[in-house]
NUKERO-519788 format. One record per residue (C-alpha): x, y, z; residue in three letters. Coordinates in steps of 0.05 Angstrom, whole numbers, plus 32768, in hexadecimal, padded with zeros to 4 digits. Layout:
BEGIN
XYZALA;...
***
This chain:
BEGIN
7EE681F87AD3UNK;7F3381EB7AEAUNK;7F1E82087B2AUNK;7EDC81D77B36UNK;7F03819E7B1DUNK;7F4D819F7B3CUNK;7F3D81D07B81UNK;7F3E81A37BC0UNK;7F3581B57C08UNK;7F4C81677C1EUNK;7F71812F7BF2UNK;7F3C81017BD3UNK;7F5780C97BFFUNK;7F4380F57C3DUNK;7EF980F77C27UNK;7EFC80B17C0EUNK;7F1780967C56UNK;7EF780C87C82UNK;7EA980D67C78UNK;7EA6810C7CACUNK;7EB581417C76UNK;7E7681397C59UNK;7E4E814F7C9FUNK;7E4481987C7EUNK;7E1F817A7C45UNK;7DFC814F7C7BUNK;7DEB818A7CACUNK;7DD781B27C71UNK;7DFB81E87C7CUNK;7E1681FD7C3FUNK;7DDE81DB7C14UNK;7D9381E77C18UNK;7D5C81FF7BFAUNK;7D6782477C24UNK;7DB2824B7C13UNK;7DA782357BC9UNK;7D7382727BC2UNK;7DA782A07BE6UNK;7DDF828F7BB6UNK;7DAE82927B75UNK;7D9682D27B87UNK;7DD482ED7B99UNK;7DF482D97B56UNK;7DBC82EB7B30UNK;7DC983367B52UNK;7E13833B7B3DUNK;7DF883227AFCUNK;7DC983597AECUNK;7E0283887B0DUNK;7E35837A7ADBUNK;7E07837F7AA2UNK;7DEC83C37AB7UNK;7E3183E37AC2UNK;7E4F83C27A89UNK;7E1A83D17A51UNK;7E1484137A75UNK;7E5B84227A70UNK;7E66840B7A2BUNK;7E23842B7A07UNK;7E41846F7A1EUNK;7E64846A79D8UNK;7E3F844A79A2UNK;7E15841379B2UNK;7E3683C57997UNK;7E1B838679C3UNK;7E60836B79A8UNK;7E7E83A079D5UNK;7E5783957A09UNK;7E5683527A06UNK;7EAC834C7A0AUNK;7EA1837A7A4CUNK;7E7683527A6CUNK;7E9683117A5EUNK;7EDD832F7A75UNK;7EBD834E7ABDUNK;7E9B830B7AC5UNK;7EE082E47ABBUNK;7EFF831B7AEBUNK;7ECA83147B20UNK;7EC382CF7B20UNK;7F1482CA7B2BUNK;7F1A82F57B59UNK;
***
């Protein structure tokens, strides 16, 4: 959340005074219906990637969802830092 809230390409005053920086929503180039699907897909494929290698790696011993669970939640946070 810190990083939706406080990261900023420009000041607020330079989108508040200058309304050109919004031409890429405008253009639709980085929003759309195609590009929304892209990105949902794509997450939704790293999802069921880290849950495969995570319950896979951790069932090996003997099977806990708590386990599992604190796996997936740390290579999530790692991932989604990185």
């Amino acid at each position: 959340m810190w990083f939706a809230v406080f990261d900023y390409e420009h000041p607020r005053r330079t989108f508040l005074s200058d309304p050109s920086k919004y031409a890429i929503g405008f253009r639709k180039e980085c929003f759309g219906t195609k590009v929304f699907w892209y990105w949902f897909s794509y997450g939704g494929i790293q999802a069921l990637a880290i849950l495969y290698f995570c319950f896979y790696a951790i069932e090996q011993d003997e099977p806990s969802i708590y386990k599992s669970g604190a796996v997936v939640l740390g290579a999530v946070v790692l991932i989604v830092n990185y």
